[in-house]
FIVEX-547005 format. One record per residue (C-alpha): x, y, z. Coordinates in Angstrom, 2 decimals. Example, Ala and Ser with C-alpha at 12.3 -4.5 7.8 and 13.67 -1.06 7.14 Angstrom:
        c1        c2        c3
     12.30     -4.50      7.80
     13.67     -1.06      7.14
***
This chain:
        c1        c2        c3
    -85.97    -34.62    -25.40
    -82.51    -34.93    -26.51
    -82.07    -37.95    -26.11
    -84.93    -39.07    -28.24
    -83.35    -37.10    -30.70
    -79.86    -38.95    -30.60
    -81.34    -41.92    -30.64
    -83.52    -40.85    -33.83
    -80.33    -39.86    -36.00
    -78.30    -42.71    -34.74
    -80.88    -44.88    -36.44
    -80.35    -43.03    -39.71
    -76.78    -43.74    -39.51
    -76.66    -47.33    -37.49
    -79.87    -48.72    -39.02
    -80.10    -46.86    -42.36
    -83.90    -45.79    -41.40
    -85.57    -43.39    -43.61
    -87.46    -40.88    -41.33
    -91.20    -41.76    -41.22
    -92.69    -37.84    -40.89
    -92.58    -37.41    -44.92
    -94.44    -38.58    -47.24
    -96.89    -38.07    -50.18
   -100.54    -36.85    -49.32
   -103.25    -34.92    -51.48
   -106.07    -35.78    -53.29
   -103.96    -38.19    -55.59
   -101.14    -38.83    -53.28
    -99.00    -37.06    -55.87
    -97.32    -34.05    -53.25
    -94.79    -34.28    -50.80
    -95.20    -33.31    -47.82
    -95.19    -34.08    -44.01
    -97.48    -37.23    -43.42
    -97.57    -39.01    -39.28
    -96.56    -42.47    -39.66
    -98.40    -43.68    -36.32
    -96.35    -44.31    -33.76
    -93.34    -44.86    -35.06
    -89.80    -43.91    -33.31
    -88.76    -42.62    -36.61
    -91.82    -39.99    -37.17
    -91.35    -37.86    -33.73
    -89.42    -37.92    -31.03
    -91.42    -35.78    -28.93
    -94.18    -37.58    -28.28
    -93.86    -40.03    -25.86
    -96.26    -42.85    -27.52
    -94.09    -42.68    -30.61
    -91.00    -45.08    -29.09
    -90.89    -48.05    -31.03
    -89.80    -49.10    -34.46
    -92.80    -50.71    -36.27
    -92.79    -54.04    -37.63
    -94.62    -55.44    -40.95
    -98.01    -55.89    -39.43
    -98.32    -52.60    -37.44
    -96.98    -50.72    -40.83
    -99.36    -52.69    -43.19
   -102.45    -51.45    -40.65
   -101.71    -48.22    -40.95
   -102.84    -45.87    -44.51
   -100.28    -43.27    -43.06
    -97.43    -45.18    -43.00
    -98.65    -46.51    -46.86
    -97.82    -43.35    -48.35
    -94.41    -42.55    -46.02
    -91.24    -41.64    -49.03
    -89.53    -44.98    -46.98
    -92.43    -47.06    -48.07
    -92.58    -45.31    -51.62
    -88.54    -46.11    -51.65
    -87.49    -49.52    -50.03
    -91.18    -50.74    -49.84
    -90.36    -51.73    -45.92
    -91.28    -50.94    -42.71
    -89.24    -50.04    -39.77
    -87.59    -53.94    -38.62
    -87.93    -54.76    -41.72
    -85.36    -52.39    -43.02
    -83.24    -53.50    -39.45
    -83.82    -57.23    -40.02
    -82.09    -56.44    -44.05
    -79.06    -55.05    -43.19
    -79.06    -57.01    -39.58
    -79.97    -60.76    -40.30
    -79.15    -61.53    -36.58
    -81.82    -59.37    -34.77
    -85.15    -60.29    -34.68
    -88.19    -58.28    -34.30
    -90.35    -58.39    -31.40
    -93.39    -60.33    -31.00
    -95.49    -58.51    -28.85
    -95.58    -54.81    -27.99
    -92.76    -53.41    -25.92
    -94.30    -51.30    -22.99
    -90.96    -49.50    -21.52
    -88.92    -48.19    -20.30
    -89.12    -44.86    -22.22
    -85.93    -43.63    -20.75
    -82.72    -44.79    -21.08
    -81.78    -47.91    -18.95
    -78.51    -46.16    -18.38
    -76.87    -44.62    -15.41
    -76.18    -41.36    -17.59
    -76.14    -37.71    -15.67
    -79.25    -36.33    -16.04
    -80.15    -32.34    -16.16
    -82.88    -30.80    -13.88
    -83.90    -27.33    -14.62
    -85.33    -25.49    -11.37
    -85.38    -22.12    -10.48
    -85.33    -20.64     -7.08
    -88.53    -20.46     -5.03
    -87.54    -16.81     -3.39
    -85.24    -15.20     -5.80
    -85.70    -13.69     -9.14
    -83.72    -14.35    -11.55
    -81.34    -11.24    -12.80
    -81.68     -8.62    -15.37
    -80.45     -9.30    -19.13
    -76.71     -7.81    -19.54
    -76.81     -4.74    -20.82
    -75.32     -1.26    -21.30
    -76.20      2.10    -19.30
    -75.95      5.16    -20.87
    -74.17      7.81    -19.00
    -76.14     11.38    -19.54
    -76.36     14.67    -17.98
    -79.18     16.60    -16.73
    -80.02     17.59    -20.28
    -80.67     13.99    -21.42
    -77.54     14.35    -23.45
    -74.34     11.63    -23.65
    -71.58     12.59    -21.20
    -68.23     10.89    -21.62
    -66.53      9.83    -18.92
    -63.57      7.29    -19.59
    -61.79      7.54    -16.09
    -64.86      7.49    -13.67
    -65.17      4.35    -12.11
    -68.43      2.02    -11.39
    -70.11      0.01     -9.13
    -73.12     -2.67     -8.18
    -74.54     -2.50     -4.85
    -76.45     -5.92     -5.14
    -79.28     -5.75     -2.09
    -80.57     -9.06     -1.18
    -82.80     -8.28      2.12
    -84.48     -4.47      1.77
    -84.05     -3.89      5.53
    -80.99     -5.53      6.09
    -78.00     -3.64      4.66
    -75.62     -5.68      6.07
    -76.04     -8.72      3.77
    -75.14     -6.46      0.89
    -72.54     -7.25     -1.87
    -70.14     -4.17     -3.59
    -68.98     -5.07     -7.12
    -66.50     -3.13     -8.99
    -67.60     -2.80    -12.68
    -63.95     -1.09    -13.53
    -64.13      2.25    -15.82
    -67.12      3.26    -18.55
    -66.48      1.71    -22.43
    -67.39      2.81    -25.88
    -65.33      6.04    -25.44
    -66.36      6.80    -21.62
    -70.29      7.18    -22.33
    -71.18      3.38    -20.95
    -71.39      1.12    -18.29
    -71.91     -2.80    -19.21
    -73.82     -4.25    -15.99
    -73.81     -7.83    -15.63
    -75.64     -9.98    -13.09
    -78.00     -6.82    -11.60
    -81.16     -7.56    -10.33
    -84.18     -5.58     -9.84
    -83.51     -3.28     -7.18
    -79.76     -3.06     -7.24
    -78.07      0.06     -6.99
    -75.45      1.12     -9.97
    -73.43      4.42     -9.05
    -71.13      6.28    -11.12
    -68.37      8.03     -8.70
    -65.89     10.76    -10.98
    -63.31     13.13     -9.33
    -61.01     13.29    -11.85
    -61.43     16.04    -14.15
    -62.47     19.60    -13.76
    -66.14     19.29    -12.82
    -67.28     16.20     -9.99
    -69.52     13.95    -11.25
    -71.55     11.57     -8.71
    -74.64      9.67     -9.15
    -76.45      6.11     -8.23
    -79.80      4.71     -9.68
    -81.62      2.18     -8.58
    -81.74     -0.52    -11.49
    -85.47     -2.00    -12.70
    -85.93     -3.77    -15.80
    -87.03     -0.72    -18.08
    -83.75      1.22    -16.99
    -80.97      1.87    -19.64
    -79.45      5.39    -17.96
    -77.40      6.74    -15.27
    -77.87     10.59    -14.44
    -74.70     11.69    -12.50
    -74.58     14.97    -10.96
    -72.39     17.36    -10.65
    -70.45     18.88     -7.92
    -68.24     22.34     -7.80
    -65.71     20.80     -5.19
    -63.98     17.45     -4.99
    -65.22     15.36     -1.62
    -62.42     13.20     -0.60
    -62.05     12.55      3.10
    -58.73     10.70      3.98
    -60.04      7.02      4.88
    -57.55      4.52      6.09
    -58.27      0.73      6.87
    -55.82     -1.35      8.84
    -56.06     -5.05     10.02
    -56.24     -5.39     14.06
    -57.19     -8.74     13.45
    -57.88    -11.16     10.24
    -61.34    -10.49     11.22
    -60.78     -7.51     12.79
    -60.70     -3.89     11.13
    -60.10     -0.41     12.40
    -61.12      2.19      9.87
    -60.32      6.21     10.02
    -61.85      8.64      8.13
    -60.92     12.38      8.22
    -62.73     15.21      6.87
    -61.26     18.74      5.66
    -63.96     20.31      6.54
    -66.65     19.40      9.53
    -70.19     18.26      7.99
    -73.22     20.13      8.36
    -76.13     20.57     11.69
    -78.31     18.64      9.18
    -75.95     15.74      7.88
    -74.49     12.42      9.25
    -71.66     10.43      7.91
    -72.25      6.74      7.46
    -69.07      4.18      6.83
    -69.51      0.52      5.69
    -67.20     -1.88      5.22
    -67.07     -4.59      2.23
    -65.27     -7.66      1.68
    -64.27     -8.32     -1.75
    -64.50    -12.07     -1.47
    -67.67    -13.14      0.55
    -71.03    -14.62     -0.19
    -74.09    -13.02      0.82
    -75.20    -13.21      4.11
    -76.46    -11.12      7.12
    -73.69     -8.91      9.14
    -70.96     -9.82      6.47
    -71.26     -6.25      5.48
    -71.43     -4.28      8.63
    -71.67     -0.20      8.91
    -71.67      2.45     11.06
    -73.36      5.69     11.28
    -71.95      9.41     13.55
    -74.00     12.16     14.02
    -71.64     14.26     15.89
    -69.54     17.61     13.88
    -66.05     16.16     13.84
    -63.56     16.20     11.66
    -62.02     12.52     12.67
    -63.86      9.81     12.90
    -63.00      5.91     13.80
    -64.47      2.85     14.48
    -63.19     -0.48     14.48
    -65.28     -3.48     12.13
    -65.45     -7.57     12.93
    -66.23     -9.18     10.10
    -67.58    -13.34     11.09
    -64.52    -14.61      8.72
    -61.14    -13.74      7.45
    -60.94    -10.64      5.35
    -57.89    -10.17      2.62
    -59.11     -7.46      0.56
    -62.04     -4.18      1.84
    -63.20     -1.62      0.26
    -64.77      1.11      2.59
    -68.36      3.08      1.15
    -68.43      6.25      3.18
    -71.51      8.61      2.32
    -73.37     11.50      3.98
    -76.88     11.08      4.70
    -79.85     11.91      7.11
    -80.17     11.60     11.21
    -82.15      7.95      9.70
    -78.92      6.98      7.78
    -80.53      7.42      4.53
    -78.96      9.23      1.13
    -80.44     12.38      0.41
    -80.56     14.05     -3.03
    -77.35     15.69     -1.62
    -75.69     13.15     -0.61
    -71.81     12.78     -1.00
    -70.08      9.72     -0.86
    -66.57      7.98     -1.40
    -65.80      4.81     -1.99
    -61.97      3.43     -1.55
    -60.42     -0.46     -1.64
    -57.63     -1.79      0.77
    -55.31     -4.99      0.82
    -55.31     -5.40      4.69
    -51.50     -6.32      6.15
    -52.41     -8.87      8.49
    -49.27    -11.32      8.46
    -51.07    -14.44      6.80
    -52.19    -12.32      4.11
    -49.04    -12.87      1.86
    -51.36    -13.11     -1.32
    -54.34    -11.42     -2.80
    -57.43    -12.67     -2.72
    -58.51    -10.50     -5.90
    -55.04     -9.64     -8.03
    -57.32     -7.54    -10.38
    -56.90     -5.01     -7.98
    -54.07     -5.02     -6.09
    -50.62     -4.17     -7.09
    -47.10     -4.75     -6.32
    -44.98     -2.62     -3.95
    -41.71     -0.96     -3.40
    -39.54     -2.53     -0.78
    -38.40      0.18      1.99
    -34.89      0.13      0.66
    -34.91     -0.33     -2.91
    -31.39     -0.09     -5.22
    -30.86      2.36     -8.02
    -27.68      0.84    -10.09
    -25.87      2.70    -13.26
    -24.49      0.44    -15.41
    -21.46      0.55    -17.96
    -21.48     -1.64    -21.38
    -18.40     -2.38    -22.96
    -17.63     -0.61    -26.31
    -19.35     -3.21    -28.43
    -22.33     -2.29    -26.60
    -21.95      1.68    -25.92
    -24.04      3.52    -23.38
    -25.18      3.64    -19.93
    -28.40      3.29    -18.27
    -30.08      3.48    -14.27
    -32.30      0.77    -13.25
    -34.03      0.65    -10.24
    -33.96     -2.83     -8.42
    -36.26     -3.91     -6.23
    -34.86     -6.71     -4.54
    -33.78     -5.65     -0.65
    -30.07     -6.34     -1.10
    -27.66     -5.14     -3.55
    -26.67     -6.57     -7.01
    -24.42     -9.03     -7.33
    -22.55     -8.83    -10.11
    -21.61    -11.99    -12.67
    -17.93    -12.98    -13.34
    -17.69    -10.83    -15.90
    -17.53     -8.10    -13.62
    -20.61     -6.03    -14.95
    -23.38     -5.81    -12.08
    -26.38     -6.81    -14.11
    -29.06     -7.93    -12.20
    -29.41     -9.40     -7.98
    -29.34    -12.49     -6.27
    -32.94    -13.14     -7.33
    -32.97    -16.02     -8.68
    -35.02    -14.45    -11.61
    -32.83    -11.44    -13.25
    -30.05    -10.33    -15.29
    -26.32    -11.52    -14.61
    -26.89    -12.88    -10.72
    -25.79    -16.02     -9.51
    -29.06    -17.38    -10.57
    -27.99    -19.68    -13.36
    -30.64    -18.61    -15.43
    -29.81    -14.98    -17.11
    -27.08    -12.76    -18.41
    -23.43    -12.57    -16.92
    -23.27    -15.03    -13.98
    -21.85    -18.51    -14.36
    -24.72    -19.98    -15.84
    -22.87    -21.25    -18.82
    -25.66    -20.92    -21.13
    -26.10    -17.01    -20.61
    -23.82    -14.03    -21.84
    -20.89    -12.82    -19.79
    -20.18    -15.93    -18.35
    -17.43    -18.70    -18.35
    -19.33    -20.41    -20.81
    -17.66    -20.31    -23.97
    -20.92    -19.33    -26.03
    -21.77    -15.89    -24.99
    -20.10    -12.22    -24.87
    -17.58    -11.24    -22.45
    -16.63    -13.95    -21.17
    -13.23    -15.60    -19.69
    -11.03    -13.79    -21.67
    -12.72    -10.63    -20.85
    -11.70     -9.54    -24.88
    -15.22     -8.28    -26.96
    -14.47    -10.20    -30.03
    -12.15    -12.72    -31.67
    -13.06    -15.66    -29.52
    -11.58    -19.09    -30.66
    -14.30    -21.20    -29.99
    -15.84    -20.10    -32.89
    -19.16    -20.10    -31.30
    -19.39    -16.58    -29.57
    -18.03    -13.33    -29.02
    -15.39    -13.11    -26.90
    -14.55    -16.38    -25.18
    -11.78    -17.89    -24.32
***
C-alpha cells in the first residue's frame, strides 16, 4: 500500500522514528538482524493490524520490541520519541480502532481488467525470413495489423499501419497485437514480390513472406460521394481466374471498433472493372482500401493476392487530415516557376517553383523574391526579405541590402549595406 509507505518515511523525517523491523536477536541478543516489533506502524506497512505508533506500556509488554536498534539507541518507544521532540501532542489513551485509510478525499487507483477481452501480446519484434528459415531484408516493404475483435464479424475490424521493417529491413516491431491478429508484410518494390500475413499467437516471433514472379497491382481509386459515403473502383490488367473472387474492404483510419464500421464487398464475376459504392455510419477523412483474391466463401487461399492502398477523401469539409503521418501536401493546378537575378554582390541565378496560385509580387527593391503569402521571401508580407517590412533586406528600411538607394554598398547609415 503506498500510502502506508509514505506515511512510514514521513515519520522518519517528521517524527525522527527509528524503524521498528531491526533489531538484535540470537542466542545472546548479540546479532543484528530483522526482529517484528508487534504491531507497530513503524515495523510494516503491509499488514493491516500494524497501524499505530505504540506507546510506553504496549512497548514495555512486548520482548520484541525490547531488543528493536530504537530501543537499544534512544531507549523509547514510538510516542515517546513523538512526545520528545513534540511536547504539545499527547499520546492516546485507549486503542485507536480506524480508520485504516486515509480520511482524505485523495484520487484513488482501481486496477480491473476486462471481463471479455484479453489483454495484448508483449511488444516485440518479428523476424522477416524466407522459405529457407533464413533473414530476408526488406527495408522498403511496408506492414500492417489487422486487429480482429469478433471471429465472424469482419466488419468490426481495425487496419493499422506499422510503417516500413527496422534493424536494416529484417524486422517488424508490433505493438498492441493480440492473440489472433493478423500481421502481413506486402513488398512490390524490388525485383522479386514478396507477400505474406500470419496470424499472431503468443509463441510467434516470424513472418514468412512469399514470393511472387509478377507484380499484382490493380488500379484502385476511392472518391467521397458523401462524408459517409464512398465509391471505390478497382481495375484489373488482367481478368481473375474460373476459381478466384476478388474481395474489397474499406477502412477508416480514425474509428473505434465496432460492427459495420469496416464494411466489404465480395464479386465473383470475370471482369476487369469492378465498383461499388461504401456507407460508412460516421464521417470518414482518411481510407485505406484492402483488396485481396480469395475463394467463392470469401476466404484467402494459400494463393491469395492482395493490395492494400490509403486515400485522403475530397469531400469539401475535409480541409484537414485526420492522420498527417500520412498524408502529404499538394501542388496547386497552376503553380509558378520564377528565375531570379541577384545583384553583383550576390552573383548567380536560380528557378524556384512557387506554389502559391498567383504570381510573385515583388518587394520595392524590385527583385521578385517570394508571393503575397503572407509567409515567404520579399512579398508584401512584412515579415521576410525585400518588401517594406523595414526589418527585412531589400527594403526601405535603412538596415538591410538594397535598399532605397538601390546602390550595393556604401550606405550612410552606417548600419547596412546599401541604404540610403
Amino acid at each position: 500500500e503506498w500510502t502506508h509507505a509514505l506515511a512510514h518515511e514521513l515519520a522518519h523525517y517528521l517524527f525522527f522514528l527509528p524503524d521498528n523491523y531491526l533489531g538484535f536477536k540470537g542466542q545472546n541478543d548479540n546479532i543484528l538482524g530483522r526482529v517484528v516489533c508487534p504491531n507497530s506502524f513503524m515495523t510494516s506497512t503491509s499488514d493491516p493490524s500494524y497501524t499505530e505508533l505504540l506507546t510506553l506500556a504496549e512497548w514495555q509488554s512486548y520482548l520484541a520490541c525490547q531488543n528493536t536498534l530504537a530501543n537499544r539507541t534512544t531507549g523509547r518507544a514510538d510516542w515517546e520519541t513523538v512526545t520528545a521532540f513534540y511536547p504539545m501532542l499527547h499520546p492516546p489513551t485507549t486503542t485507536l480502532n480506524g480508520p485504516t485509510q486515509l480520511p482524505l478525499a485523495i484520487t484513488r487507483v482501481l486496477p480491473w481488467a476486462f471481463v471479455n477481452e484479453t489483454p495484448p501480446l508483449a511488444a516485440r519484434n518479428f523476424d522477416i525470413r524466407n522459405e529457407a528459415d533464413e533473414r530476408l531484408r526488406l527495408p522498403d516493404a511496408q506492414a500492417y495489423l489487422f486487429k480482429t475483435h469478433d471471429p465472424a464479424d469482419a466488419t468490426d475490424d481495425i487496419l493499422i499501419p506499422l510503417g516500413n521493417p527496422t534493424g536494416g529491413g529484417d524486422r517488424l516491431k508490433v505493438r498492441g497485437a493480440e492473440d489472433g491478429d493478423r500481421l502481413c508484410l506486402l513488398n512490390t518494390t524490388a525485383t522479386q514480390i514478396f507477400y505474406g500475413c500470419e496470424e499472431i499467437s503468443p509463441n510467434q516471433i516470424d513472418i514468412t513472406p512469399q514470393t511472387f514472379a509478377t507484380v499484382w497491382e490493380p488500379t484502385v481509386t476511392a472518391q467521397a460521394v458523401t462524408s459517409q459515403t464512398i465509391a471505390v473502383s478497382v481495375t484489373l490488367a488482367s481478368p481473375l481466374s474460373e476459381t478466384e473472387t476478388l474481395v474489397a474492404q474499406l477502412f477508416p483510419q480514425h474509428y473505434r471498433t465496432q460492427p459495420c464500421i469496416a464494411p466489404h464487398i465480395q464479386w465473383s464475376a470475370a471482369e476487369l472493372q469492378y465498383t461499388a459504392v461504401f456507407t460508412l455510419p460516421l464521417p470518414a477523412y482518411e481510407v485505406t482500401v484492402d483488396l485481396w483474391t480469395a475463394d467463392d466463401n470469401g476466404q484467402r487461399t494459400a494463393d491469395s493476392r492482395e493490395f492494400i492502398s490509403h486515400f485522403r477523401l475530397n469531400w469539401p469539409e475535409n480541409s484537414g487530415s485526420a492522420n498527417p503521418s500520412q498524408s502529404s501536401p499538394c501542388n496547386p493546378p497552376d503553380p509558378q516557376a520564377d528565375q531570379l537575378e541577384f545583384s553583383p554582390i550576390i552573383g548567380g541565378e536560380i528557378t524556384t517553383l512557387n506554389l502559391a496560385p498567383n504570381a510573385p509580387v515583388a518587394g520595392p527593391s524590385g527583385v521578385p523574391i517570394g508571393g503575397p503569402n503572407y509567409t515567404g521571401i520579399g512579398g508584401p508580407n512584412y515579415t521576410g526579405i525585400g518588401g517594406p517590412n523595414y526589418t527585412g533586406i531589400g527594403g526601405p528600411n535603412y538596415t538591410g541590402i538594397g535598399g532605397a538607394s538601390n546602390f550595393p554598398a556604401g550606405n550612410p547609415n552606417y548600419t547596412g549595406i546599401g541604404g540610403p
